[in-house]
C-alpha positions as a Markdown table, in Angstrom:
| # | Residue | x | y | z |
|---|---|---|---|---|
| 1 | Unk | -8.1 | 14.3 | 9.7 |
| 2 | Unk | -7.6 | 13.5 | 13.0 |
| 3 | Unk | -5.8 | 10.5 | 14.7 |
| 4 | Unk | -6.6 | 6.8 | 14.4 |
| 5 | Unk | -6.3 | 4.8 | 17.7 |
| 6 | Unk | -4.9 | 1.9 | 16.3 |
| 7 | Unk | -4.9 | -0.3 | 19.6 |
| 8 | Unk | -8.2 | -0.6 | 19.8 |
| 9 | Unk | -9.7 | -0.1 | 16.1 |
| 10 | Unk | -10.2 | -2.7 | 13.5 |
| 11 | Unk | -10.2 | -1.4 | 9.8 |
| 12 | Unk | -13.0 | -2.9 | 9.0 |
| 13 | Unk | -15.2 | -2.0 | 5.9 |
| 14 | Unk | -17.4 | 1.2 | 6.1 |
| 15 | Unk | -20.1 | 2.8 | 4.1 |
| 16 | Unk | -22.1 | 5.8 | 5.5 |
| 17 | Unk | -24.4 | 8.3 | 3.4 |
| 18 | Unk | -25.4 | 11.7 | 5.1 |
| 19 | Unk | -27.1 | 14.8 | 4.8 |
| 20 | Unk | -26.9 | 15.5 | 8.2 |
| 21 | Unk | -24.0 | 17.5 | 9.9 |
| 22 | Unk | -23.8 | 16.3 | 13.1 |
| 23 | Unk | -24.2 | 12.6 | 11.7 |
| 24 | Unk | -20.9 | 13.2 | 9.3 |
| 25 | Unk | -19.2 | 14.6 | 12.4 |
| 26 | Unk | -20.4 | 11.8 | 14.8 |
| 27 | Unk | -19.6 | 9.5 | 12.1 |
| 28 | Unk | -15.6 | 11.2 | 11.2 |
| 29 | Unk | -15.3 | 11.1 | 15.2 |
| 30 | Unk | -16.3 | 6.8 | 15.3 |
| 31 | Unk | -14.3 | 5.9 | 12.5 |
| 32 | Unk | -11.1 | 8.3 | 13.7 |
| 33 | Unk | -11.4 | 10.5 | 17.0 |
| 34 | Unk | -12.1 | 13.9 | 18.2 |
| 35 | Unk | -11.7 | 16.7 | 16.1 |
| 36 | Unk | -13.2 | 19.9 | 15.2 |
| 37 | Unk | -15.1 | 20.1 | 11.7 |
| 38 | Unk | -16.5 | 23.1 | 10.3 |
| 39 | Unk | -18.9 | 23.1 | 7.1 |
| 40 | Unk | -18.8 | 26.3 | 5.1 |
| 41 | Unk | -22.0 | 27.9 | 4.1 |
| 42 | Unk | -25.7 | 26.4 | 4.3 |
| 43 | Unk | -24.8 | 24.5 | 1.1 |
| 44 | Unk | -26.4 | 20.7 | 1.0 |
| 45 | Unk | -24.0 | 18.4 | 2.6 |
| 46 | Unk | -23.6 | 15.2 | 0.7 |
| 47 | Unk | -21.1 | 13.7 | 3.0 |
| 48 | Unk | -19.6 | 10.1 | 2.4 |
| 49 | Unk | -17.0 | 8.2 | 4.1 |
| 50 | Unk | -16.2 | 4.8 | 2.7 |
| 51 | Unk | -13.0 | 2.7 | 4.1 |
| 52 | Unk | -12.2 | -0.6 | 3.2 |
| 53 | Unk | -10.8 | -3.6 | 5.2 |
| 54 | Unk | -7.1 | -3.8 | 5.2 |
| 55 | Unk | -4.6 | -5.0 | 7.5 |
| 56 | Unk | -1.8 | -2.6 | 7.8 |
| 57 | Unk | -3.6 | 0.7 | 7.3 |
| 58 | Unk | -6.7 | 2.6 | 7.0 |
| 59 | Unk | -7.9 | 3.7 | 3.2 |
| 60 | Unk | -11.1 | 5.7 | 2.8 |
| 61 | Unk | -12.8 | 7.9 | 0.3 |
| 62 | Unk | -14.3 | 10.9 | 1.6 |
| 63 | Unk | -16.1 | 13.7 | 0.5 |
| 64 | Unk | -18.4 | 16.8 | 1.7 |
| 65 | Unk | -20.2 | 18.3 | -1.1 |
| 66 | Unk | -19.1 | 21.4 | 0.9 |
| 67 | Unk | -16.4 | 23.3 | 1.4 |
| 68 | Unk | -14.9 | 22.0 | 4.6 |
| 69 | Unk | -11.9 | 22.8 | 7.4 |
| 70 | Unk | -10.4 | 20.3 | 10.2 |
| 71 | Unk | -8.5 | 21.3 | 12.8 |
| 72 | Unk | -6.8 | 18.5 | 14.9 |
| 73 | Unk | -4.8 | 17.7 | 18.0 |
| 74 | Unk | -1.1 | 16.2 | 17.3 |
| 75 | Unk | -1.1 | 13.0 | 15.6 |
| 76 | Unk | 0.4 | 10.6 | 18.1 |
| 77 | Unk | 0.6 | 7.0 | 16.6 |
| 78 | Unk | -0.4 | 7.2 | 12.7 |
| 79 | Unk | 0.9 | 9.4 | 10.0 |
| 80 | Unk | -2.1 | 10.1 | 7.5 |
| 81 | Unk | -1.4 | 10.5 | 3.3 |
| 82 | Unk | -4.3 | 12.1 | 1.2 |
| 83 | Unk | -4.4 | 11.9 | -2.5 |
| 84 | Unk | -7.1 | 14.0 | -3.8 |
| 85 | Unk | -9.3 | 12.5 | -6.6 |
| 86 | Unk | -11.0 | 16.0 | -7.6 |
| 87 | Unk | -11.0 | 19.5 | -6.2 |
| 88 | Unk | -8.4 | 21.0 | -4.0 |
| 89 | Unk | -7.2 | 20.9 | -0.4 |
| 90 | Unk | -4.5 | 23.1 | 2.0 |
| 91 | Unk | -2.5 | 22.0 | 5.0 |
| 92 | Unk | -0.9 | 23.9 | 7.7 |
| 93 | Unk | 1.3 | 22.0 | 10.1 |
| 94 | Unk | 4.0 | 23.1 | 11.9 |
| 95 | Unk | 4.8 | 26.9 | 10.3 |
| 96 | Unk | 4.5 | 25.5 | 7.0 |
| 97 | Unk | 0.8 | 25.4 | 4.6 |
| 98 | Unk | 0.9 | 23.9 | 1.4 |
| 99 | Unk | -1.7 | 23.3 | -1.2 |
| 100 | Unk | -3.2 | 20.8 | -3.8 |
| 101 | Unk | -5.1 | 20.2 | -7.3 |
| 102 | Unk | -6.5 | 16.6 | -7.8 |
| 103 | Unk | -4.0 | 15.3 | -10.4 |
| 104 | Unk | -0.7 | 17.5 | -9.5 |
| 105 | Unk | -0.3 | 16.7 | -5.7 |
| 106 | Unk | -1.2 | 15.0 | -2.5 |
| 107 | Unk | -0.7 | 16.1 | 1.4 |
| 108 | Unk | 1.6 | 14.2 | 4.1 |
| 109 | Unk | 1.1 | 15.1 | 7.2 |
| 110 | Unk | 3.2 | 14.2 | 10.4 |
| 111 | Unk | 2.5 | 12.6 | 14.1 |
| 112 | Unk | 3.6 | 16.0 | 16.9 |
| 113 | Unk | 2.4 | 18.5 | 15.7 |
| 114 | Unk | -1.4 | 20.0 | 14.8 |
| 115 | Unk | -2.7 | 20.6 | 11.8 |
| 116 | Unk | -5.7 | 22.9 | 9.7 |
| 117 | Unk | -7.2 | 21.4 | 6.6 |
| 118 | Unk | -9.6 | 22.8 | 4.3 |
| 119 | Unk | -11.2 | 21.3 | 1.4 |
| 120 | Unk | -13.0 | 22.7 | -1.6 |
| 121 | Unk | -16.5 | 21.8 | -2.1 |
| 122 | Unk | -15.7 | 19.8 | -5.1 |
| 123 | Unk | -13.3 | 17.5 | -3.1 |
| 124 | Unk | -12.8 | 14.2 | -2.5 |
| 125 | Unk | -9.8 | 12.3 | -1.4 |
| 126 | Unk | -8.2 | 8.9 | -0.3 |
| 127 | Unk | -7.1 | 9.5 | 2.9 |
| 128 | Unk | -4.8 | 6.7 | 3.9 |
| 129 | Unk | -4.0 | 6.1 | 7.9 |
| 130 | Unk | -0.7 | 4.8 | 8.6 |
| 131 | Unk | 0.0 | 3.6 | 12.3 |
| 132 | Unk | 3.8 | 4.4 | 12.8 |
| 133 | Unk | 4.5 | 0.6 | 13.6 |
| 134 | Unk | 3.5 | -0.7 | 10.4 |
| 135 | Unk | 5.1 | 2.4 | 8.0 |
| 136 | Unk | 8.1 | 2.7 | 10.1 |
| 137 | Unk | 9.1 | -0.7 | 10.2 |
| 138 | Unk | 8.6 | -1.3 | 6.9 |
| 139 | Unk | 10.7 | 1.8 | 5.9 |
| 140 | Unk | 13.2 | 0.3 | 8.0 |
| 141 | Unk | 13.5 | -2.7 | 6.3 |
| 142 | Unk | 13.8 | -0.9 | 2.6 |
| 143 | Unk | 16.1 | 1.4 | 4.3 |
| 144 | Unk | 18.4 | -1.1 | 5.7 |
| 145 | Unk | 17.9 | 0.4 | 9.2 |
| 146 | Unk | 17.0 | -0.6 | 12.6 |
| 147 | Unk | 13.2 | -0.4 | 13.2 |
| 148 | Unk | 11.4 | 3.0 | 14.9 |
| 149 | Unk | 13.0 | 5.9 | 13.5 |
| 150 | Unk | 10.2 | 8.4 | 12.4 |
| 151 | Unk | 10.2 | 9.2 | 8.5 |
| 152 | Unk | 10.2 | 13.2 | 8.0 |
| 153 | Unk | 7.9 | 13.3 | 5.3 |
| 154 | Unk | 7.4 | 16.8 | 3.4 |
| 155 | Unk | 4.2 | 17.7 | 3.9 |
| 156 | Unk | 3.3 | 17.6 | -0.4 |
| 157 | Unk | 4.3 | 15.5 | -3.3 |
| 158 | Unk | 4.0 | 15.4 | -7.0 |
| 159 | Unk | 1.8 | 13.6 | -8.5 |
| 160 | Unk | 2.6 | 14.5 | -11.9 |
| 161 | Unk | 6.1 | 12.5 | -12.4 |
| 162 | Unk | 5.8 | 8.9 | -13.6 |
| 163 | Unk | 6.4 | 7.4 | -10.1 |
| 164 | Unk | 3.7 | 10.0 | -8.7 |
| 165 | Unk | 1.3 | 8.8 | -11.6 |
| 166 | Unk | 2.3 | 5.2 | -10.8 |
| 167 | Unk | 1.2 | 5.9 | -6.8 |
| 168 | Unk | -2.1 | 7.1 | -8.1 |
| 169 | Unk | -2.8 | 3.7 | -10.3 |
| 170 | Unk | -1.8 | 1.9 | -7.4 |
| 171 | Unk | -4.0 | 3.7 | -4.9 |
| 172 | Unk | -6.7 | 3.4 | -7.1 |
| 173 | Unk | -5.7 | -0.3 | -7.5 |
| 174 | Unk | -5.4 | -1.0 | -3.9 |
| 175 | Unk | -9.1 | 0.5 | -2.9 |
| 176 | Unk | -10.9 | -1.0 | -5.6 |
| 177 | Unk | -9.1 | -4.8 | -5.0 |
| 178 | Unk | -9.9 | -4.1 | -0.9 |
| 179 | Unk | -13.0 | -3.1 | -1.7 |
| 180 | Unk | -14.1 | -6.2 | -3.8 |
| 181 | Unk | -16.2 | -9.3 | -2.7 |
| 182 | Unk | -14.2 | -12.0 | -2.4 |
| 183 | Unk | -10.8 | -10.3 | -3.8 |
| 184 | Unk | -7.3 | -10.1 | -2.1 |
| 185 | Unk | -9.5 | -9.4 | 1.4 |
| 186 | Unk | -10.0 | -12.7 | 1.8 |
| 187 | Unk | -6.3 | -14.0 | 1.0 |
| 188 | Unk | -4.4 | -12.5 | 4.1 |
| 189 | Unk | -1.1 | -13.0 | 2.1 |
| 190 | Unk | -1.9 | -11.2 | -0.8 |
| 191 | Unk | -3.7 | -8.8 | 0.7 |
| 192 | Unk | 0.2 | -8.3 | 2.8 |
| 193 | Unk | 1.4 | -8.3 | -0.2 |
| 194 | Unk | -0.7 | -5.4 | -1.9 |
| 195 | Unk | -0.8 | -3.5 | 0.9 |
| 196 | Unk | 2.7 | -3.5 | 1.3 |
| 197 | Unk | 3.7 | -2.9 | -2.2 |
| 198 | Unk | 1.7 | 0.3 | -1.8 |
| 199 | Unk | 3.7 | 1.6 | 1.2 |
| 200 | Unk | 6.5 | 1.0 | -0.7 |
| 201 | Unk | 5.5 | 3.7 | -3.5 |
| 202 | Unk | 4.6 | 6.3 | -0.7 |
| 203 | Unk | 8.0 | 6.2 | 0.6 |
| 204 | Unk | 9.7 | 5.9 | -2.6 |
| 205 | Unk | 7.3 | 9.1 | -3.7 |
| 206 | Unk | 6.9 | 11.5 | -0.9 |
| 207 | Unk | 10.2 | 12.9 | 0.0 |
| 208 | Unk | 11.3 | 12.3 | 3.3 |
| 209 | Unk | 14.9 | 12.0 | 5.0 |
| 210 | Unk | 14.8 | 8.4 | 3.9 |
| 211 | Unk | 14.7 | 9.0 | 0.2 |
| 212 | Unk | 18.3 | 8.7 | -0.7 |
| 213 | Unk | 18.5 | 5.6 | 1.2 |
| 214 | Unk | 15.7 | 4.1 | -0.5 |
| 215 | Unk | 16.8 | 5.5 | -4.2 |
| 216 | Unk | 20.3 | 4.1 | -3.9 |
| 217 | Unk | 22.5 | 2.1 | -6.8 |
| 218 | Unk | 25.3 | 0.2 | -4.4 |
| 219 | Unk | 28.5 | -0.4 | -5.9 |
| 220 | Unk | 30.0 | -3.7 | -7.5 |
| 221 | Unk | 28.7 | -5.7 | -4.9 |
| 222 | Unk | 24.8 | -5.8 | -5.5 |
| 223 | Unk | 25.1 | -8.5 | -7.8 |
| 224 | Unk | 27.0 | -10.9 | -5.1 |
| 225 | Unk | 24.3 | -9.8 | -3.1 |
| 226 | Unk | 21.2 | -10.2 | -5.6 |
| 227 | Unk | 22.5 | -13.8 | -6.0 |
| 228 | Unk | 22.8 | -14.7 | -2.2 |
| 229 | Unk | 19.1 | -13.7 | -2.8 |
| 230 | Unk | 18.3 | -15.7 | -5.3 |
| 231 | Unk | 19.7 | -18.7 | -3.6 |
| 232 | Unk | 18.2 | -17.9 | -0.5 |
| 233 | Unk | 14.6 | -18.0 | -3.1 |
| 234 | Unk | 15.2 | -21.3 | -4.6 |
| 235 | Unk | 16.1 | -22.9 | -1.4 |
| 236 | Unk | 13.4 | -21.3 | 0.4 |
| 237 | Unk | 10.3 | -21.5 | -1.8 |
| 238 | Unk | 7.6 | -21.7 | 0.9 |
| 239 | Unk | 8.6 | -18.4 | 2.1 |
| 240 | Unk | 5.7 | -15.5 | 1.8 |
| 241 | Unk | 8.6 | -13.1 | 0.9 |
| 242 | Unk | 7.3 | -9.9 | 0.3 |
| 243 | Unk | 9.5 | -6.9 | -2.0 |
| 244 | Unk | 10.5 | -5.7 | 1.4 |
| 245 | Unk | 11.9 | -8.6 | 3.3 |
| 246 | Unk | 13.9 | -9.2 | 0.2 |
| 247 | Unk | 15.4 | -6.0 | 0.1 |
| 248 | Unk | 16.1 | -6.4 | 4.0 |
| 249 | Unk | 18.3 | -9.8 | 2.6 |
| 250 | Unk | 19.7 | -8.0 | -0.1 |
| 251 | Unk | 20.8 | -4.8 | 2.1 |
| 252 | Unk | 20.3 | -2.4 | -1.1 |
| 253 | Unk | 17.9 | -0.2 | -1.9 |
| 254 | Unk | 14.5 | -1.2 | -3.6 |
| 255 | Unk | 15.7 | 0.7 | -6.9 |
| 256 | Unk | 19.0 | -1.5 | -6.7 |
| 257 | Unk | 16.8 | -4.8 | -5.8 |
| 258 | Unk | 14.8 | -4.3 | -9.1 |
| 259 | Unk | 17.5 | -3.4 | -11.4 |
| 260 | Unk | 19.9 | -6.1 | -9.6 |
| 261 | Unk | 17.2 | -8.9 | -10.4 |
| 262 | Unk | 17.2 | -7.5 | -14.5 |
| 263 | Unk | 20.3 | -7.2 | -14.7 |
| 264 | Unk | 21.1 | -10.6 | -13.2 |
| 265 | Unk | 18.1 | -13.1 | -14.0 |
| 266 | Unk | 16.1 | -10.9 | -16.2 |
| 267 | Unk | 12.6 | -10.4 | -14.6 |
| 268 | Unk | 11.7 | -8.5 | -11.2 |
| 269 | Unk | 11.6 | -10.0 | -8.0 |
| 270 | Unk | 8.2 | -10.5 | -8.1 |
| 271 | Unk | 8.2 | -12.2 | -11.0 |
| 272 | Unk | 11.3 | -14.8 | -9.9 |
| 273 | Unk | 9.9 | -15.8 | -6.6 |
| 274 | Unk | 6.7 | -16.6 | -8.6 |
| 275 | Unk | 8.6 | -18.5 | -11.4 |
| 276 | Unk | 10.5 | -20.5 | -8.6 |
| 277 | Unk | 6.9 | -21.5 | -6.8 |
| 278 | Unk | 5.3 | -22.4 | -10.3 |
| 279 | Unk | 8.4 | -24.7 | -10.6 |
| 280 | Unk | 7.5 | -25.8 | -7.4 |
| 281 | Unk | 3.8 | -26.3 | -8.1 |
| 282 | Unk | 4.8 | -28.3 | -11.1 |
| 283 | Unk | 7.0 | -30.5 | -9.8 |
| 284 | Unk | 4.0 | -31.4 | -7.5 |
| 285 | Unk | 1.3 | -31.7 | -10.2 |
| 286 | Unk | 3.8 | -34.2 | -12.1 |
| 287 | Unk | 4.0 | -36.5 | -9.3 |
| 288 | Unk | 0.2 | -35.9 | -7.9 |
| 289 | Unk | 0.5 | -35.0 | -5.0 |
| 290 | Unk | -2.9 | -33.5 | -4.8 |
| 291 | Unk | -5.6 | -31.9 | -6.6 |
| 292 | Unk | -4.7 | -28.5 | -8.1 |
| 293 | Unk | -6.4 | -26.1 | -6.0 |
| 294 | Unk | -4.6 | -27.7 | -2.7 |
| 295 | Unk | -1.0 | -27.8 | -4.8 |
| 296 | Unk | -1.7 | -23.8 | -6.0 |
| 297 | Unk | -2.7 | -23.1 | -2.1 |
| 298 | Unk | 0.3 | -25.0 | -0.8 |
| 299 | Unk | 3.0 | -22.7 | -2.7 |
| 300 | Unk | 0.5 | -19.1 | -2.7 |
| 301 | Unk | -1.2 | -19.5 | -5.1 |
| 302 | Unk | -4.6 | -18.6 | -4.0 |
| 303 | Unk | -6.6 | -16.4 | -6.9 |
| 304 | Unk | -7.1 | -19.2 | -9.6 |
| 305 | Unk | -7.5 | -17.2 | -12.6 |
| 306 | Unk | -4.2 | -15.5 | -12.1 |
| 307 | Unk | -2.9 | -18.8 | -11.1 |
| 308 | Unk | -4.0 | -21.0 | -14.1 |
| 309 | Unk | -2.7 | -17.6 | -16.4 |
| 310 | Unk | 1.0 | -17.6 | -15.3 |
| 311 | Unk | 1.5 | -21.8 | -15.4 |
| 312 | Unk | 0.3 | -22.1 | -19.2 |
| 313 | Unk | 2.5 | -18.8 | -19.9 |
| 314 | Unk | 5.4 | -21.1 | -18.4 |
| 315 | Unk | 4.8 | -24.5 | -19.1 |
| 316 | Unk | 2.9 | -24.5 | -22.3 |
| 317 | Unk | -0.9 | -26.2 | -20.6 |
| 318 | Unk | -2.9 | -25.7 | -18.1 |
| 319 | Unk | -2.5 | -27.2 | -14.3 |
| 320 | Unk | -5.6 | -29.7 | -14.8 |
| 321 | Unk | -3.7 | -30.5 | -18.1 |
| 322 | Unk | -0.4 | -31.3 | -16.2 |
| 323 | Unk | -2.3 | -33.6 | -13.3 |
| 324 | Unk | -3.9 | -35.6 | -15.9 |
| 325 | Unk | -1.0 | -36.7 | -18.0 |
| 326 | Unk | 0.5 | -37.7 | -14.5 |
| 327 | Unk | -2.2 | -40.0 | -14.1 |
C-alpha cells in the first residue's frame, strides 16, 4: 500500500463496502495516497477497507475478493506491517520479493524504496501504518538510543514462533478493543498504552538491526537498575509510565526489564506499577477522599470492571466496600 501523509490525516474510524472498482481505488487513494491498483480478472470485487481510530498509527482490515497487485512510489514518512488473516501475499522491494501464507508470515516493508504487491483472491490483511516519528522513537527508547535512526526491518517474519503467535493475538486484540464502542478509544491513556504495547511486539518480532539491542540480558547490574526503577515507581505514582519509558529509565532491554521485575519483585512491570496505584487508590478510599469513580480516574484507572477486578484480587473487597467502612 502506498504512503500515509501523516501531517495532515487523522486516523479516524472507516468503514466502506464496494463492488465498484474505481470506488475501492478512489477510496484506497482518500484513506492513503496515489498508487496504482490492478484487479485481476472480471471476478466480482467485494472490496472492504475498515481502519479504526488510533493515535500512533493506522490499523485496517482489507480485502478484495480478487486477486489484486499495488505498485507504489517510495514510502517517505511511514513504514507499513501487514499480517495476513487468510490467503497469501508477495512483496518486492528493493532486489528482494518475499512471500506469505496467513498463519506462517507477515510482510515489512521500508520508507526509500518502491515496492509491488500482489494478493491472492482469498486475502485479507491487517495492514498497520507506522509514521517513522512514532515507531522510531519509540524503538529508540527500548533500544536505549538517541531518537531518528531508521529501523532496517527484513522485509518478512514468522509468525509461527510463540512471540510471532503472541503478535498475532495482540493484533487481533488491538483492532477489536480500537474498534469497540466506548472501549480504550475513548481513554487516551490506555489507548497509549495498548497501542504502544503493540509496537513493542513488532520490533521485538520482525528482525531488524535493532533486535539484539532490544533482546539483551545486561550483566550484574540490571538489578541495581530494576530497583532505581522501582523507586522511581513508588515515588512517582501519578506517572502514565508506559513499558517503554520504563525501559528508557532502566537503560536495558525490554526482555531484561521483564525478567529484572521477576526476578526482583515477582510480577511484570505492568503489574507493579498497577499494584503501586491500587495502593494508592486505597489509601484514598480509606480516608474518603472522593467517590470511587473520581479516586479510580485520579490514579488511571478508567475501565471500571477491570478496575473493581484487580482491587478485590488485592485487598480482599470491593472499592464501594472500602469507602463505606471509611464512613
Amino acid at each position: 500500500m502506498p504512503d500515509l501523509d501523516t501531517e495532515s490525516r487523522e486516523n479516524l474510524a472507516v468503514s466502506f463496502r464496494s463492488t465498484d472498482r474505481e470506488a475501492a481505488h478512489d477510496q484506497l487513494t482518500k484513506t492513503f495516497a496515489e498508487h496504482v491498483l490492478q484487479i485481476d480478472g472480471e471476478h466480482d470485487l467485494d472490496f472492504r477497507l475498515d481502519v479504526v481510530p488510533s493515535q500512533q498509527f493506522l490499523m485496517s482490515r482489507i480485502q478484495f475478493g480478487a486477486a489484486v497487485g499495488f505498485e507504489a512510489p517510495p514510502m517517505q514518512s511511514c513504514y507499513q506491517i501487514n499480517i495476513p488473516i487468510d490467503g497469501s501475499a508477495n512483496l518486492t522491494q528493493g532486489n528482494e520479493r518475499r512471500a506469505v501464507e496467513a498463519g506462517s508470515g507477515g510482510l515489512a516493508m521500508r520508507p526509500g524504496e518502491p515496492l509491488l504487491l500482489r494478493w491472492d483472491a482469498r486475502t485479507s490483511q491487517y495492514a498497520i501504518k507506522l509514521p517513522r516519528a512514532s515507531i522510531e522513537a519509540h524503538a529508540a527508547k527500548l533500544a536505549g538510543l538517541p531518537a531518528g535512526e531508521n529501523i532496517e526491518f527484513d522485509l518478512s517474519f514468522d509468525l509461527t514462533t510463540g512471540a510471532g503467535r503472541a503478535l498475532v493475538a495482540t493484533a487481533d486484540f488491538t483492532y477489536a478493543e480500537l474498534a469497540r464502542p466506548g472501549g480504550v478509544v475513548a481513554l487516551p491513556w490506555a489507548r497509549r498504552e495498548l497501542e504502544s504495547v503493540f509496537m513493542s511486539q513488532l520490533l521485538w518480532v520482525i528482525p531488524n538491526q535493532l533486535t539484539a539491542l532490544l533482546n539483551r540480558t545486561d550483566g550484574d547490574s540490571r538489578h541495581a537498575r530494576i530497583r532505581e526503577v522501582i523507586d522511581h515507581i513508588d515515588r512517582h505514582p501519578d506517572l502514565q509510565l508506559t513499558v517503554a519509558d520504563l525501559t528508557e529509565l532502566a537503560g536495558v532491554g525490554p526482555r531484561a526489564l521483564q525478567t529484572g521485575f521477576r526476578q526482583v519483585v515477582g510480577v511484570s512491570p505492568t503489574a507493579y506499577v498497577r499494584g503501586v496505584r491500587l495502593d494508592r487508590v486505597h489509601q484514598d478510599l480509606v480516608n474518603g477522599r472522593g467517590s470511587v469513580t473520581d479516586i479510580a480516574a485520579r490514579w488511571g484507572f478508567y475501565h471500571p470492571g477491570h478496575f473493581a477486578r484487580h482491587y478485590r484480587t488485592r485487598f480482599g473487597m470491593t472499592p464501594s466496600e472500602t469507602l463505606r467502612r471509611s464512613m
